[in-house]
C-alpha positions in Angstrom: 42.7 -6.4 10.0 38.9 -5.9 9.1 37.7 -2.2 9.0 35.9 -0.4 12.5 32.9 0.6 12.1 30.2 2.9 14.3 27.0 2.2 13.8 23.8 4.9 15.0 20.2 3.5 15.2 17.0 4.5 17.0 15.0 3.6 20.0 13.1 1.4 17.4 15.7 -0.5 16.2 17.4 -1.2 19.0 14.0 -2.8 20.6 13.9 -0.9 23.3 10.2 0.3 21.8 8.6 2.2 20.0 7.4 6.2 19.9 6.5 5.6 24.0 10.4 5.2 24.1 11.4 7.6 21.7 12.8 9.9 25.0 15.4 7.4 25.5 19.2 9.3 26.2 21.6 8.2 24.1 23.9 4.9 24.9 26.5 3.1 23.7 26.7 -0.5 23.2 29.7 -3.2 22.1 29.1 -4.6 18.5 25.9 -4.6 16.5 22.4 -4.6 17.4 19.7 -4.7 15.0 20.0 -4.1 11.3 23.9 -4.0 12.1 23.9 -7.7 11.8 23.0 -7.8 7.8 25.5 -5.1 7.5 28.3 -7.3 9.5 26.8 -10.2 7.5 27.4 -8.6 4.1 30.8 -7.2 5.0 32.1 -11.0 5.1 35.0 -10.0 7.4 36.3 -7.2 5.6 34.5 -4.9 8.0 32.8 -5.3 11.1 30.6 -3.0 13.7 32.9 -2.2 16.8 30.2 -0.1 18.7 26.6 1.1 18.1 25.0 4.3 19.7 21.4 4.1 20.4 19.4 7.4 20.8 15.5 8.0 21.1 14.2 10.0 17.8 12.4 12.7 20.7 15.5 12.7 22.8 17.6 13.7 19.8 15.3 16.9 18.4 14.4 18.2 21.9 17.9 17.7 23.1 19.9 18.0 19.9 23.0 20.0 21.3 23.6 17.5 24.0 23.1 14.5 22.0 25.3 15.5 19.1 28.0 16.3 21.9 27.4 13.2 23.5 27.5 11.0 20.3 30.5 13.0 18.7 32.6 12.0 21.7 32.0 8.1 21.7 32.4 8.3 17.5 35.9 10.2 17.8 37.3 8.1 20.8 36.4 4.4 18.5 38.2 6.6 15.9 36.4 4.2 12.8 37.2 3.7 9.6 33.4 4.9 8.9 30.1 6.1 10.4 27.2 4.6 9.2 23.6 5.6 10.5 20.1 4.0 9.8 18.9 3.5 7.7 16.0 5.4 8.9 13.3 4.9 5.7 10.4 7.4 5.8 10.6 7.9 9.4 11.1 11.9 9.9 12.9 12.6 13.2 14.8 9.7 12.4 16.0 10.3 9.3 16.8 14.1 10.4 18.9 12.7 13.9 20.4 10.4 11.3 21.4 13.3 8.4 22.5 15.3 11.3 24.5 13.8 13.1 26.7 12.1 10.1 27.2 16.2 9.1 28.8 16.5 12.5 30.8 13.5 12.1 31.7 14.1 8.9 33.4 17.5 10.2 35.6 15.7 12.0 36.8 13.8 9.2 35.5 10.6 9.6 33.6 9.3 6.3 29.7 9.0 6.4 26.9 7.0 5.0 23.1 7.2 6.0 20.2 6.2 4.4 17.0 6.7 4.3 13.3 7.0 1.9 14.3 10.3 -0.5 10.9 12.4 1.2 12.7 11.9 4.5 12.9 15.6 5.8 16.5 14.0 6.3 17.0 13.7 2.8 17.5 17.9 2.5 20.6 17.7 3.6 21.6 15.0 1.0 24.4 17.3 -0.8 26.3 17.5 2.5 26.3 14.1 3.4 25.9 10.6 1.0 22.8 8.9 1.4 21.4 5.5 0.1 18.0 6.0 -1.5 15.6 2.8 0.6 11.8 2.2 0.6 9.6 4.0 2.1 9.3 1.3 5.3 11.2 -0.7 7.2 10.7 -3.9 4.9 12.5 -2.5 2.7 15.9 -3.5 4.8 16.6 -6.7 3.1 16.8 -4.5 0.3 19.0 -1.7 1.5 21.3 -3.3 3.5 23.4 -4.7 1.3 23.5 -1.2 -1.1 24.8 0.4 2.1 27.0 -2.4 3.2 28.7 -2.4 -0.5 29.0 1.6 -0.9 30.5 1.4 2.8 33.1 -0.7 1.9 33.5 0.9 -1.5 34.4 4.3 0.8 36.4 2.5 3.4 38.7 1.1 0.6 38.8 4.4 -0.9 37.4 3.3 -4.0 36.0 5.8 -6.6 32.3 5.7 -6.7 30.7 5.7 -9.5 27.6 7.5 -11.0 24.7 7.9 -8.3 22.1 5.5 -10.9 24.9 2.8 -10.6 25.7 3.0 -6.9 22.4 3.8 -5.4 23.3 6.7 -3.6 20.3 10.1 -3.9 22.0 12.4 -6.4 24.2 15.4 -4.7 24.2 17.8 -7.1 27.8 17.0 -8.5 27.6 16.0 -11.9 30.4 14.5 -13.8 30.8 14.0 -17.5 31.3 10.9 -19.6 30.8 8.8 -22.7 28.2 6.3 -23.2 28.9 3.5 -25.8 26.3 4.3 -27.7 25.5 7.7 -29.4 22.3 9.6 -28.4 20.4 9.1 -31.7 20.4 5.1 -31.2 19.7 5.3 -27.5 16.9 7.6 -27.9 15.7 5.5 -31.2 15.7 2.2 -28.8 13.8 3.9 -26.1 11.3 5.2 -28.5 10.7 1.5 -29.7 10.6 0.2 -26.2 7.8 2.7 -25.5 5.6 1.9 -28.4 6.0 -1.5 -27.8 4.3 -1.1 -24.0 8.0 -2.1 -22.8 9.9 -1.0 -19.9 12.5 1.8 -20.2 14.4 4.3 -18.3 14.3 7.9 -19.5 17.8 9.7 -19.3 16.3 12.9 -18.7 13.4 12.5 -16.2 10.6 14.9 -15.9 8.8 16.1 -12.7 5.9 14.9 -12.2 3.2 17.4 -10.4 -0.3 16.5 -9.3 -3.2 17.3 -11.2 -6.0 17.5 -9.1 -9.7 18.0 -11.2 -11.9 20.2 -8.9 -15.4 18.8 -8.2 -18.9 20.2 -9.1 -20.0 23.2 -7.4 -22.3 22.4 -4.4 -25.9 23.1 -5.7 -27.2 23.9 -2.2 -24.6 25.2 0.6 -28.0 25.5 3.2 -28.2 21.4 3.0 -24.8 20.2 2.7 -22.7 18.4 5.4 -18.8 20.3 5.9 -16.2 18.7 7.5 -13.5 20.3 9.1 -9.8 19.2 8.4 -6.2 20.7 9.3 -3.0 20.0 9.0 -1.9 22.8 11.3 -1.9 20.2 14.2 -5.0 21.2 16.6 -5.9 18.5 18.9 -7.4 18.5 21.7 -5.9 19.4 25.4 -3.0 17.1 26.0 -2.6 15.9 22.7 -4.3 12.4 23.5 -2.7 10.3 20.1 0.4 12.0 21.1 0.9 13.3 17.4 4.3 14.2 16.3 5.4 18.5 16.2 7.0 17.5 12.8 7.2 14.9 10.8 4.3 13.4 12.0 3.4 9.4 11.2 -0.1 9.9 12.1 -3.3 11.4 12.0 -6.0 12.2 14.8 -10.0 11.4 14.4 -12.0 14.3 17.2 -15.5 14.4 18.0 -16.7 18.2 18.3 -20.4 17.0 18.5 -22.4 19.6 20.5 -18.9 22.0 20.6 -19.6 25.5 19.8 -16.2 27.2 20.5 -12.5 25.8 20.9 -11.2 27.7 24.1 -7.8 27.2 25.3 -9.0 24.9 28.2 -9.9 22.4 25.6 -8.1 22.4 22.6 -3.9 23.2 21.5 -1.8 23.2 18.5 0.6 20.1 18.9 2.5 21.9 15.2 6.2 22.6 15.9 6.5 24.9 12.4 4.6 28.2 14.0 4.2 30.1 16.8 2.0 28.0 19.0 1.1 31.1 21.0 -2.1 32.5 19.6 -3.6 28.9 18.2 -3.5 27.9 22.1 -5.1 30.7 22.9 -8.0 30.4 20.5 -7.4 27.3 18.2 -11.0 28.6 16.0 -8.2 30.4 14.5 -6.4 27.5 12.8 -9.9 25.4 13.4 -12.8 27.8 12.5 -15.4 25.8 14.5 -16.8 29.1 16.4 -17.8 30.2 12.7 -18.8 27.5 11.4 -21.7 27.2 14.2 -22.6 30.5 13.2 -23.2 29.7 9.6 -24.9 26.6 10.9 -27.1 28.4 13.0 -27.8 31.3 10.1 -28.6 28.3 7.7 -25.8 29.0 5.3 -24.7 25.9 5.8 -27.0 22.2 6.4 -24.4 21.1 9.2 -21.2 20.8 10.7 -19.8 17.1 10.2 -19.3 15.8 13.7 -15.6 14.7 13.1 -12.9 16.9 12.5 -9.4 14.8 10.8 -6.1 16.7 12.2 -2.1 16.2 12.0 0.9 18.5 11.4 2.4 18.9 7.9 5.7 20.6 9.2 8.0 18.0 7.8 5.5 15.2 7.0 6.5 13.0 3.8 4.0 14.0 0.9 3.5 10.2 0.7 2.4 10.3 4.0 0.0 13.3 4.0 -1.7 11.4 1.2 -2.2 8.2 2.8 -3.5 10.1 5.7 -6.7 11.5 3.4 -7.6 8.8 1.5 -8.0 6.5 4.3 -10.3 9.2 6.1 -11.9 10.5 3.0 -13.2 7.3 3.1 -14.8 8.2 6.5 -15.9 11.4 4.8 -17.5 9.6 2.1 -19.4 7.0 4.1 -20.6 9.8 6.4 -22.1 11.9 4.0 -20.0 14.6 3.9 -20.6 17.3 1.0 -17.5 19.1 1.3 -14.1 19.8 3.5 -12.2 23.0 4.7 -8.7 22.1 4.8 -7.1 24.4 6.7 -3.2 25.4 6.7 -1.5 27.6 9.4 
């Protein structure tokens, strides 16, 4: 008899669509759908996915009580061997639906596995609940897939896993002593000769690594110069036309403020989920200084206020994300002339 397992995957992966369908309740459907299928494929019998549970990423963090009670119900009546969610990659409210509700499962004593890019907001709650370590995008499956299915079964079995480097799991915190085969002096000896050959080794104690940003040059002449305004404290305008996310956000927004002198609360909101919303709806010039900035523009303290401003919302968005965000509109920036940028925070 094969082991049960409950799969949980998004609107996405279900193809029901995309962020338009992200409101989607949760459901639950007989056998796998999706990326079950490599899963089902790897498993070669042993295992096999009984029922999956779909829920929109939107529906889950603006309904999270009632979808975890929801979800926990269908998990314990299937009673599986295991509950396996994602794996959700770099996408934010994914990864957090999928992190969160494997804790709730887990309470129940039902073994979990998730997985999911490691600057997943998800990924904080990796002591608590194992996770696979994936790519950054979903084409990194093929890839995943069978780490997961083989850990899965490894739990279901109720194997011993081994060191988190050799089962490809994000490290939890625990750490466990043992005895390499080879004393420190040779393996550090060997790495040294690997390095200084230009060959590839894997440190055994690894450094952070921190950005080291080199400022530019001083602006000669502030009267003449062209500012842009950017934020990552989520002002858009009224509506929130790109529909950007409150957290976790995947993209960015691109406004023209030609001709605008003021951001009134008619116009303009803060589509952020991380503060208070309250007094950036009222006037978003306090997240956005555009009011000011036409004043300097006016007094000559400044040549001009770039016609563009670049928003999105940094409350849970991936560093690797927020990056790939400016460079591709620092480009703009660049190829418009711009002398300098405000960034503004909240």
């Amino acid at each position: 008899m094969s082991f049960k397992v409950v799969h949980y995957i998004n609107q996405f992966f279900a193809q029901i669509g995309g962020e338009e369908m992200a409101h989607v309740a949760p459901e639950l459907r007989e056998g796998f759908v999706g990326p079950g299928m490599a899963l089902n494929t790897a498993w070669k019998g042993e295992a096999e996915i009984v029922k999956t549970v779909v829920c929109g990423d939107s529906y889950f963090a603006e309904h999270e009580k009632e979808a975890k009670e929801q979800i926990l119900a269908w998990v314990k009546a299937e009673k599986p061997d295991l509950f396996i969610a994602g794996p959700a990659f770099n996408a934010g409210r994914y990864g957090y639906a999928c992190a969160t509700i494997c804790a709730a499962v887990q309470e129940e004593g039902i073994p979990v596995l998730t997985g999911m890019y490691e600057e997943n907001p998800g990924a904080d709650l990796k002591n608590k609940v194992l996770m696979v370590a994936t790519t950054n995008s979903a084409a990194g499956m093929r890839k995943a897939a069978p780490i997961m299915a083989k850990l899965a079964m490894k739990i279901m079995k109720g194997e011993k896993l081994g060191a988190s480097v050799e089962e490809g799991y994000m490290p939890n915190g625990i750490r466990v002593n043992f005895f390499e085969k080879e004393r420190g002096a040779k393996r550090a000896v060997d790495m040294l000769v690997k390095k200084l050959n230009g060959q590839p080794f894997v440190t055994e104690y690894p450094m952070p690594s921190f950005d080291r940003v080199a400022p530019n040059k001083a602006i000669k002449d502030l009267s003449k110069a062209t500012i842009a305004l950017c934020t990552s404290g989520g002002i858009v305008p009224k509506g929130n036309p790109d529909h950007i996310e409150s957290s976790s956000a995947s993209h960015y927004g691109e406004y023209n403020i030609a001709g605008v002198m003021d951001l009134t609360a008619d116009t303009y909101e803060t589509a952020h989920g991380g503060y208070d919303p309250v007094y950036a709806n009222a006037d978003a010039d306090r997240v956005l200084p555009v009011d000011i900035m036409r004043e300097f523009e006016a007094q000559g303290k400044i040549g001009k206020l770039h016609e563009f401003f670049y928003t999105t919302v940094g409350n849970g968005t991936a560093v690797a994300s927020a990056k790939g965000f400016a460079a591709e509109y620092a480009q703009k920036l660049l190829a418009a002339g711009v002398d300098a940028v405000i960034m503004t925070s909240t």
